[in-house]
C-alpha positions as MATLAB code, in Angstrom:
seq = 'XXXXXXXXXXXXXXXXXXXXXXXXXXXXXXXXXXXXXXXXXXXXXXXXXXXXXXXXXXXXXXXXXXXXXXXXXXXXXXXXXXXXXXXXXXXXXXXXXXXXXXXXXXXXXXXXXXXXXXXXXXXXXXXXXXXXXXXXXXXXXXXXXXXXXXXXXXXXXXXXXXXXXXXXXXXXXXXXXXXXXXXXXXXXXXXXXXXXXXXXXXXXXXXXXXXXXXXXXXXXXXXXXXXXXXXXXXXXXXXXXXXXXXXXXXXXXXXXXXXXXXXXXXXXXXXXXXXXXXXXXXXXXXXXXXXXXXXXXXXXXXXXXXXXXXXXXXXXXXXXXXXXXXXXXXXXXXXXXX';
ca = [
     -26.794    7.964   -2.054;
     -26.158    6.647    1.921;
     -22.769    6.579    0.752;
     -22.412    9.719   -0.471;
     -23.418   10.791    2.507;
     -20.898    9.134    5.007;
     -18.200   10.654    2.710;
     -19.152   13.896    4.423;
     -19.128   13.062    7.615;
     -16.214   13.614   10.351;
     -13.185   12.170    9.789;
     -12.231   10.810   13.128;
     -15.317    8.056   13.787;
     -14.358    4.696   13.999;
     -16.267    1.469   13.245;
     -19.446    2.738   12.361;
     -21.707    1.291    9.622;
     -21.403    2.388    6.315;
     -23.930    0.878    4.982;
     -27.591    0.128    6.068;
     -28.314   -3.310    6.802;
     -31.478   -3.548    4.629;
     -28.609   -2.217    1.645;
     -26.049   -4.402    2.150;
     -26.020   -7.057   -0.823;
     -27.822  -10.486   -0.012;
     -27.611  -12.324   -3.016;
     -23.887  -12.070   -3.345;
     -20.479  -12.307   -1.767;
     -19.490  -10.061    0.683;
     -17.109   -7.071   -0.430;
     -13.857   -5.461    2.137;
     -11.263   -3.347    1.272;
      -8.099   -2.229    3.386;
      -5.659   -0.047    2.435;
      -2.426    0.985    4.426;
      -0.448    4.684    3.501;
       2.812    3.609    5.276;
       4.351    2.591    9.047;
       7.334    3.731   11.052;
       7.592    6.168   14.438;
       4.271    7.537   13.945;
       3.393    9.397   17.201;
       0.696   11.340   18.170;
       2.196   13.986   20.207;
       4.284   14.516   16.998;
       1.637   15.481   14.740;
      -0.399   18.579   14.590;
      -4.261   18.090   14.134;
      -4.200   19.791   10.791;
      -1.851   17.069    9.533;
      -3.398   13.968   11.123;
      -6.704   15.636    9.467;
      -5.070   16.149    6.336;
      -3.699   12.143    6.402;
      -7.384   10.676    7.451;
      -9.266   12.587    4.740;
      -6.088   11.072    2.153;
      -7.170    7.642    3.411;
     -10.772    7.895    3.690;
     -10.445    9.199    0.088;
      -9.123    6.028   -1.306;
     -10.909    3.986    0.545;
     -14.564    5.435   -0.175;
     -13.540    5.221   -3.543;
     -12.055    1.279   -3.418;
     -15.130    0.324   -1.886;
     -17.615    2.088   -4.445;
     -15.896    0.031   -7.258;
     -16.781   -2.961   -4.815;
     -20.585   -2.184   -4.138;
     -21.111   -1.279   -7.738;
     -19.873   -4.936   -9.054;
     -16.634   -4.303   -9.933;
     -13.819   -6.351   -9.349;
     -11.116   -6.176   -6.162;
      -8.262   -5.531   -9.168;
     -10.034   -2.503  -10.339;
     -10.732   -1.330   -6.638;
      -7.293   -1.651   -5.545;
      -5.660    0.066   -8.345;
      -8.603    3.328   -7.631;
      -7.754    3.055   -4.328;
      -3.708    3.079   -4.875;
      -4.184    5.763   -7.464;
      -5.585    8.167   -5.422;
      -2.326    7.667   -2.783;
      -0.147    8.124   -5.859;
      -1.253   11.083   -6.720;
      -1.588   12.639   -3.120;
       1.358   14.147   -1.998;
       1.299   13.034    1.534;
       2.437    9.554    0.478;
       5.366    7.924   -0.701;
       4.575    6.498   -3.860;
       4.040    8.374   -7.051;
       3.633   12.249   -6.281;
       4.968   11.927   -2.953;
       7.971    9.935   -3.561;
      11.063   10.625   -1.840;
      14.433   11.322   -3.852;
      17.337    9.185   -4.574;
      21.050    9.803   -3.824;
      20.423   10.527   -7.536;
      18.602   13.324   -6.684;
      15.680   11.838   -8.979;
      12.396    9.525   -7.549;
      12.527    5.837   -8.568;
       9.156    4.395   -8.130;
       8.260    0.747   -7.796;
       5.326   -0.900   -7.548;
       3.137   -4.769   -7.552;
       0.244   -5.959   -7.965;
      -1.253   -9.769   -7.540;
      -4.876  -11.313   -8.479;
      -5.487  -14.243   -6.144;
      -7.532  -16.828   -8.324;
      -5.151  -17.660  -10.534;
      -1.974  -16.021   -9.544;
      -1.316  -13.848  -11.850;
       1.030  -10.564  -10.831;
       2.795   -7.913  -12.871;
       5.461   -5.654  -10.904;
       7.171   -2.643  -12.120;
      10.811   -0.978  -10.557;
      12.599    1.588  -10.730;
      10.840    3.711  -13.005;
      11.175    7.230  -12.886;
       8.500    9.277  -15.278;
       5.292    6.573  -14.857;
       2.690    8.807  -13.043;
       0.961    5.623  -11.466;
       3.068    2.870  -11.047;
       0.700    0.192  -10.123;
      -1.575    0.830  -13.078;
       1.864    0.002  -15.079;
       2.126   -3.171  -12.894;
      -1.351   -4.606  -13.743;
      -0.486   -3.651  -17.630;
       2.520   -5.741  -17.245;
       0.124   -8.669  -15.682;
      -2.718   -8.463  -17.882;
      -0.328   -7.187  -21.721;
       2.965   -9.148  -21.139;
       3.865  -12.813  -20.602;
       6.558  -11.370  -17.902;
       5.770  -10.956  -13.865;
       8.707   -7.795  -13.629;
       9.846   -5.240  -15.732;
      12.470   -2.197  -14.378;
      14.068    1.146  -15.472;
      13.577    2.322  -19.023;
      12.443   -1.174  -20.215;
       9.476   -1.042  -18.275;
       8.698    3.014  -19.289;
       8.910    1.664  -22.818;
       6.025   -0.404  -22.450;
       4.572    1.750  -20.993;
       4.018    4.097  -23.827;
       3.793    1.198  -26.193;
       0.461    0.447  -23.621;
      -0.301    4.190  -23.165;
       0.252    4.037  -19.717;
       0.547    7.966  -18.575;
       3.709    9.224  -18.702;
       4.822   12.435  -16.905;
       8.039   14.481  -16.383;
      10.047   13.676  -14.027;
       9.486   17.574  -12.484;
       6.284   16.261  -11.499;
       7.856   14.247   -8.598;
       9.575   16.872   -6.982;
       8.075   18.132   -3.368;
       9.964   20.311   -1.327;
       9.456   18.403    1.257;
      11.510   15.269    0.040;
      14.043   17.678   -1.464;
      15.064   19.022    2.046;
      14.979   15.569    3.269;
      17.302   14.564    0.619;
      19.882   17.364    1.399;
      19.560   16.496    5.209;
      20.342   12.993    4.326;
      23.591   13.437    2.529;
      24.934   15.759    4.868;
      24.860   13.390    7.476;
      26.106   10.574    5.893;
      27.093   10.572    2.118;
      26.531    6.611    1.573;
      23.400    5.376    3.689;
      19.698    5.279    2.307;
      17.224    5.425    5.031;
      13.653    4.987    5.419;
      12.249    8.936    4.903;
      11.604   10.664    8.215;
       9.552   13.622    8.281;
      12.066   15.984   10.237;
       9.438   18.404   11.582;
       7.556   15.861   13.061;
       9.942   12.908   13.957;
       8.251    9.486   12.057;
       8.707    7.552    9.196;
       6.505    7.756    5.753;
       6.301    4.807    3.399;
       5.096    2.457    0.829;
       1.188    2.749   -0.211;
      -0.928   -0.434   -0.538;
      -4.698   -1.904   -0.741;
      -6.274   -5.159   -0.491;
      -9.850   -5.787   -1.837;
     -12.512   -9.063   -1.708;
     -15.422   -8.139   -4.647;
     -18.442   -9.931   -5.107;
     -17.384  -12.988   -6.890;
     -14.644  -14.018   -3.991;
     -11.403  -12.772   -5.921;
      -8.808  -11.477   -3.729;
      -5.955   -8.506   -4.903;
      -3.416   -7.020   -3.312;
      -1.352   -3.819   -4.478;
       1.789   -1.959   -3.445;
       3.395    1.395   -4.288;
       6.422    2.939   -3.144;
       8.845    5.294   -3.505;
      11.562    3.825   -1.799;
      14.367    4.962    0.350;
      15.429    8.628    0.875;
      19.326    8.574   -0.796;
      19.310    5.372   -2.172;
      21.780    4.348   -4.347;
      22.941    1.577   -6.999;
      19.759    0.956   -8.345;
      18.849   -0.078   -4.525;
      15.228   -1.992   -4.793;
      12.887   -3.140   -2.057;
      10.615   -5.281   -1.241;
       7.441   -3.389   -2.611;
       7.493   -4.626   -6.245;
       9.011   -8.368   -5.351;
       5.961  -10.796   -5.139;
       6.205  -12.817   -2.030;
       7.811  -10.422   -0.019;
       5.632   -6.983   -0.783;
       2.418   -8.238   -2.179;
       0.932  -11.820   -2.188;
      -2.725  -12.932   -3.116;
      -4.070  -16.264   -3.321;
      -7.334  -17.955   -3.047;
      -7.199  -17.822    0.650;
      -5.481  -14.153    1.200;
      -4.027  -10.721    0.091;
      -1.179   -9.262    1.863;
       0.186   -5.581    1.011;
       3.679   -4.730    3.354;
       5.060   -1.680    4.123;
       8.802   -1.174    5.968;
      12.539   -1.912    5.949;
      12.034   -3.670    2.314;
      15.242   -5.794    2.727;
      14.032   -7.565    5.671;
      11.137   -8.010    4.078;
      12.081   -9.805    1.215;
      14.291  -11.881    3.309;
      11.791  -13.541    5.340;
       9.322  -13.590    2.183;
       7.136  -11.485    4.339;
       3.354  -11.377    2.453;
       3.748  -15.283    1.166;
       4.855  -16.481    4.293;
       1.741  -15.349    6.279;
      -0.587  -16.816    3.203;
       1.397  -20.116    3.923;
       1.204  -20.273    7.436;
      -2.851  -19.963    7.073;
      -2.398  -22.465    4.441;
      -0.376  -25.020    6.058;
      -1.377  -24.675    9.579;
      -4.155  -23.155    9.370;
      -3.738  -20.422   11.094;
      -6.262  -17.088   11.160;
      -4.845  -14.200    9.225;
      -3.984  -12.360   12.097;
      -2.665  -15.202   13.975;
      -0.416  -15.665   10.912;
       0.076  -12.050   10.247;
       1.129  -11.036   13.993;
       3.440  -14.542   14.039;
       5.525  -13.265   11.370;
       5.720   -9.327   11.666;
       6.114   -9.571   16.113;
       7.751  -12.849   16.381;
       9.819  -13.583   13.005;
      10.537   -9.996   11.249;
      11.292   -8.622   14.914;
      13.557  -11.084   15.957;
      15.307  -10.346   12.600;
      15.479   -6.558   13.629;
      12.810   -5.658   11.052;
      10.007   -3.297   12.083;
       7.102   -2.345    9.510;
       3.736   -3.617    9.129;
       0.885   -5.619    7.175;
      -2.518   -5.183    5.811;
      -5.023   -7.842    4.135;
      -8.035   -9.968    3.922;
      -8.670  -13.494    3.861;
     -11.632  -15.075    1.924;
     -14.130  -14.568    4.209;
     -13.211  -10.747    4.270;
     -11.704  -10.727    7.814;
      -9.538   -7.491    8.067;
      -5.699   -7.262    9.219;
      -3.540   -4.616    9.865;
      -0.761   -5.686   11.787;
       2.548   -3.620   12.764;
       5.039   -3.559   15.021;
       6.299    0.410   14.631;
       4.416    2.962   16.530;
       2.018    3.541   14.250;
       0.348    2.764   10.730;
      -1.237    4.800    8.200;
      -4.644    2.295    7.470;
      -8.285    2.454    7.257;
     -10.581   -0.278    6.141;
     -14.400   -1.129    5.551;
     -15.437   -4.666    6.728;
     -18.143   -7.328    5.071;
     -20.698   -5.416    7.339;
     -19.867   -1.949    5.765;
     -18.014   -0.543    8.900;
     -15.068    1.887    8.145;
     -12.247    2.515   10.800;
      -9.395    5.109    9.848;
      -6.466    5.001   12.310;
      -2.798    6.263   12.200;
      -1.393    5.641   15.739;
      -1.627    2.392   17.661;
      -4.477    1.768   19.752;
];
């Protein structure tokens, strides 16, 4: 019931305990979940306090309902598909409902997901009437002998799976639309990562990270891509290594300019650098995104946990959609940087 309870309380605290400490599980592991809603030129003085309300209650949605699949002994796969579900089908986002239109002028969704104990992953791309991508991504783990399926190949199995299937009407916000049209006035040929034009920052790819009870680590990642893409353009969201990663040791979920991303094998790169040097996952994490992406002219961001449940969210744009509940049971929801 105590959790019930924090569900209804203000959306703006910060780091406060979720749970009692007399709840909190002693005779098993410790549970975290983190869960990112897209970075970019997120400023403060941009947004209105009905829309920063509107993004924190999103958040604080999925999360709450990550972490009850965690605290009721389920496992960090199923909480990180609840929690990427619910940022599919929020509008705010882009991934699923929220996704952004191609030069097309249809949504091609993508989406990842990896289980870190035995390295198993199932990615889906470029699908365009899959309600909930990533739940098509773990079907394609956990019902096929292949890691990555695209276009109509992969909507095939999804009704051969009954994976839910929508038309592609459902997509369509008004929102992206007008983005869309703004886009190809400008310039005819270049995608770019969606920019909210009344408010002046970048949206992007969904993702969560979970640690259950038993130690497993999963990472997910949903996106709708680039605003005007074209040629069947794919990023870095459903490619293993550079948008999602999990291993024994971490889970990384990205979120930016996906082809600098995949080119510096973003997510893997900070689980081997904790690996190999042993390195903290932040000290890996801010290594890669402030030192290696940026040099590279990449800007974007990082969430995860390691195996001990330590928390990252790491970015080097002005701001980051994330929230996240700790081993303790303390949430924090933040968009802008500190």
């Amino acid at each position: 019931m105590r959790i019930i309870q924090y569900v209804c309380l203000s959306l703006f605290f910060i780091s406060i305990p979720l749970l009692a400490e007399s709840e909190a599980p002693t005779d098993k592991g410790p549970v975290a979940i983190v869960i990112h809603g897209g970075a970019g030129t997120i400023l403060k003085e941009n947004m209105t306090a009905n829309l920063e309300e509107q993004y924190k209650a999103a958040l604080k949605e999925a999360l709450i309902a990550g972490y009850h699949v965690l605290i009721n002994n389920g496992s960090s796969t199923d909480a990180v598909k609840t929690a990427i579900v619910i940022l599919e089908d929020s509008p705010l986002f882009n991934a699923g409902k929220g996704s952004v239109f191609t030069h097309d002028e249809k949504n091609s969704l993508d989406a990842s997901i990896m289980v870190g104990n035995d390295l198993s992953a199932g990615a889906v791309a470029g699908v365009e009437v899959i309600k909930n991508p990533i739940l098509l991504a773990d079907k394609v783990r956990t019902d096929s002998v292949h890691v990555m399926m695209s276009g109509k190949g992969a909507e095939e199995f999804a009704q051969a799976n009954e994976i839910q299937k929508v038309d592609s009407k459902y997509f369509y916000t008004k929102r992206r639309w007008i983005m869309l049209q703004k886009a190809k006035s400008k310039d005819e040929g270049k995608a770019f990562i969606p920019t909210d034009e009344a408010n002046n920052f970048k949206f992007g790819t969904v993702g969560a990270v979970a640690l259950d009870h038993s130690g497993l680590i999963t990472a997910g990642t949903s996106t709708g891509g680039m605003t005007n893409k074209r040629y069947g353009r794919i990023g870095d969201s459903p490619i293993i290594g550079a948008g999602t990663y999990a291993n024994k040791n971490c889970g990384i979920s990205a979120t930016g300019h996906g082809e600098y991303f995949i080119r510096a094998a973003v997510t893997h790169d900070i689980c081997a650098l904790m690996e190999y040097k042993g390195l903290s996952i932040n000290q890996a994490a801010d290594h890669v995104i402030n030192e290696k992406l940026k040099a590279m002219g990449g800007d974007g961001g990082v969430i995860g946990l390691d195996a001990n449940g330590e928390v990252m969210m790491t970015f080097n744009t002005a701001g980051m959609y994330r929230a996240s509940i700790d081993t303790s049971g303390n949430i924090s929801i933040k968009i802008f940087k500190d």
